[in-house]
C-alpha positions as CSV (number, residue, x, y, z in Angstrom):
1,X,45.7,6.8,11.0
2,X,46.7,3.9,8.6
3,X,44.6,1.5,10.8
4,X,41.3,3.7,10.1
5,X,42.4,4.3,6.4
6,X,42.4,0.2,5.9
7,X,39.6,-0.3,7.7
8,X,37.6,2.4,5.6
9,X,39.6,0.6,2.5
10,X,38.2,-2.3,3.7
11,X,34.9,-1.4,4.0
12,X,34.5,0.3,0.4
13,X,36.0,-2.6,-1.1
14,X,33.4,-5.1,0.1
15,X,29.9,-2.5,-0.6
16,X,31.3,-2.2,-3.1
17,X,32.0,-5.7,-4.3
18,X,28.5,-6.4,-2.7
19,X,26.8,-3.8,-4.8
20,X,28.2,-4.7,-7.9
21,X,27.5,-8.5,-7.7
22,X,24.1,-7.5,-6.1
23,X,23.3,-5.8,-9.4
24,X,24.3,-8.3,-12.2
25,X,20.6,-9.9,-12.6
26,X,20.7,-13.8,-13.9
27,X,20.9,-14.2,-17.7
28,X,18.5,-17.2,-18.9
29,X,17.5,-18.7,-21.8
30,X,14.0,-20.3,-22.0
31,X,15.1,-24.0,-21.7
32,X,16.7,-23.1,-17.7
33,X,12.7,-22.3,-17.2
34,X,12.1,-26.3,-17.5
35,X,12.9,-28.5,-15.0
36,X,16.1,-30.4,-15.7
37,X,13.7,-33.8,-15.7
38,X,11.1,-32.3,-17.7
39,X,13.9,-31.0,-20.6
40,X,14.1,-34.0,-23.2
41,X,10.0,-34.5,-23.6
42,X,10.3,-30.8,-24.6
43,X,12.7,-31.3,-27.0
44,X,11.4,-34.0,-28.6
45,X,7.8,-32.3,-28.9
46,X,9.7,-28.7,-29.9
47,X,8.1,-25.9,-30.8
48,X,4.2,-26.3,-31.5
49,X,3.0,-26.4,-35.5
50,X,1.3,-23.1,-36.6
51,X,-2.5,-23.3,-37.3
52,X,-4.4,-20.9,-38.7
53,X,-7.5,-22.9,-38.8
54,X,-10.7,-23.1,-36.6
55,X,-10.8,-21.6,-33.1
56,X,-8.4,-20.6,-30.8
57,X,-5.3,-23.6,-30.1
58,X,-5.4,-25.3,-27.2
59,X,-2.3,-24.6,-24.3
60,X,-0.7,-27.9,-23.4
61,X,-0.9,-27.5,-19.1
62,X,1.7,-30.1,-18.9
63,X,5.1,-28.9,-17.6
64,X,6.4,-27.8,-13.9
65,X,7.8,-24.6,-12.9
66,X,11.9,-24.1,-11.3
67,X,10.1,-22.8,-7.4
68,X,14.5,-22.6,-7.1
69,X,14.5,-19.8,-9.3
70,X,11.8,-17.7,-7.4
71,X,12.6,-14.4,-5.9
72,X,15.5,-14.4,-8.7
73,X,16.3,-10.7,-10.4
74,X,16.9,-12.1,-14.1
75,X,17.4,-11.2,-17.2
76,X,15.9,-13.3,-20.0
77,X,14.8,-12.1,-24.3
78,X,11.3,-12.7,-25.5
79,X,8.5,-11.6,-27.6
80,X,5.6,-9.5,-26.3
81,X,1.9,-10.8,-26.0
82,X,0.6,-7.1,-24.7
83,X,-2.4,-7.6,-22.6
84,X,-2.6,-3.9,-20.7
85,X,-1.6,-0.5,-21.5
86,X,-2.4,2.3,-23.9
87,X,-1.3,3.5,-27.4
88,X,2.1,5.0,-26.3
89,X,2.9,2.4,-23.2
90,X,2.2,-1.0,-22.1
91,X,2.3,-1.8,-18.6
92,X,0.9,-5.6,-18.4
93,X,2.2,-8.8,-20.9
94,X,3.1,-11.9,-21.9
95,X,7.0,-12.8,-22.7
96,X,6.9,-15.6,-25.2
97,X,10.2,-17.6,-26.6
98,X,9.1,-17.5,-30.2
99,X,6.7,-14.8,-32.5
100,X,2.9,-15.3,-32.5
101,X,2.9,-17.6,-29.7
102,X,-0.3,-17.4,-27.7
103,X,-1.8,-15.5,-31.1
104,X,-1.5,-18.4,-34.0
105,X,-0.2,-21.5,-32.7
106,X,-1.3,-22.9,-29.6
107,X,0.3,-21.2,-26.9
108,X,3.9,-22.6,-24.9
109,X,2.9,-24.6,-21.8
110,X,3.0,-22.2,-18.7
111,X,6.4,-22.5,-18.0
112,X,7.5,-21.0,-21.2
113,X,5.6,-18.3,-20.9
114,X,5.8,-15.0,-18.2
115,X,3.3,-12.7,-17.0
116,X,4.7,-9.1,-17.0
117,X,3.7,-6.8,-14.7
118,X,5.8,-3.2,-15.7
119,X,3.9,-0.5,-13.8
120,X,6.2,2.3,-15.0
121,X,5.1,0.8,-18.2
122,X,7.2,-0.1,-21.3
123,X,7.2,2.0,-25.3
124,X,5.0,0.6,-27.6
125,X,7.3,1.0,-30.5
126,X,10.3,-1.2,-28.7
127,X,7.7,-4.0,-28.1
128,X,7.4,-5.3,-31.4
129,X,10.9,-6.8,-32.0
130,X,12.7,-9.5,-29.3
131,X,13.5,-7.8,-25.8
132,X,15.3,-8.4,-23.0
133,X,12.8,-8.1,-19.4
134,X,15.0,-7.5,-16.6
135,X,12.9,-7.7,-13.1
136,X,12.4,-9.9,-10.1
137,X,11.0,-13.7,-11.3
138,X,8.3,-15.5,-9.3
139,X,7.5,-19.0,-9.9
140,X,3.8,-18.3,-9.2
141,X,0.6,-18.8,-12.0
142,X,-1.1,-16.0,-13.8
143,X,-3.9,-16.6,-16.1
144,X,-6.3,-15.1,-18.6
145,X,-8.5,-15.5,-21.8
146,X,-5.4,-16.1,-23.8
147,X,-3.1,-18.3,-21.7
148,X,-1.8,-19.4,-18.5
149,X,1.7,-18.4,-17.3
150,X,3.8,-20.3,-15.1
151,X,5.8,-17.7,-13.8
152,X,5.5,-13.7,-13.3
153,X,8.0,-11.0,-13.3
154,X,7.6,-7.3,-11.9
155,X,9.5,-5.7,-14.5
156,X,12.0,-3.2,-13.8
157,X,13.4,-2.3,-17.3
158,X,13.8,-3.6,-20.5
159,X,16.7,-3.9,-23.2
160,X,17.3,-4.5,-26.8
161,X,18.1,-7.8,-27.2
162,X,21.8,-8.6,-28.5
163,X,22.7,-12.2,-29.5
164,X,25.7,-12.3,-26.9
């Protein structure tokens, strides 16, 4: 009888341990989307100058994509760039680092921006301030009118964003 109770013990223990670790998605901030060698020519360029003038800004294509981080659940805080949904959800978007990109400014090179795809689709009114996207990351291109992404998340929730 003890045998069977440890064993059961046992087994608990490590679903348990697996579930909880198998859970916890991977916090990142936008500079872990840049490639380690890519990192110092974007901090020396930083974050584009707004411009309100003439047509739309031009994206800057240059940059690479982390392929290591594919297939990683992660959790990382944006701004939203909707680009599908109605007036009460939004199911498709862009996650930005900064406010107005892709609107005023020229856009972030693809891989600082991420193409949402959130079926179950997302309020409205909790889209307008920063967010946290929590979902499954590919390291795969999206495109459209407004910008090219370098990476693409299916969305399972979102979250307030906290600075902690």
């Amino acid at each position: 009888m003890k045998l069977k109770l440890s064993f059961s013990w046992l087994l608990f223990c490590l679903f348990a341990t697996d579930q909880t670790f198998a859970a916890q998605p991977l916090k990142l901030d936008w500079i872990e989307l840049i490639p380690q060698s890519e990192r110092n020519q974007f901090n020396e360029q930083g974050m584009p100058k707004i411009n309100h003038e003439g047509g739309p800004a031009k994206q800057n294509k240059i940059g690479s994509v982390r392929k290591e981080l594919d297939g990683s659940l992660v959790k990382i805080p944006g701004f939203v760039i909707p680009l599908e949904g109605d007036e009460n959800t939004v199911t498709e978007f862009f996650l930005v680092p900064y406010f107005g990109a892709c609107i005023h400014v020229p856009p972030p090179p693809p891989n600082q921006i991420i193409y949402v795809n959130m079926p179950q689709g997302a309020p409205v009114q909790r889209l307008w301030d920063i967010i946290y996207v929590i979902g499954t990351l590919k390291a795969s291109e999206m495109s459209n009118d407004i910008a090219q992404a370098g990476y693409t998340i299916q969305a399972d929730s979102i979250e307030p964003y906290d600075d902690q």
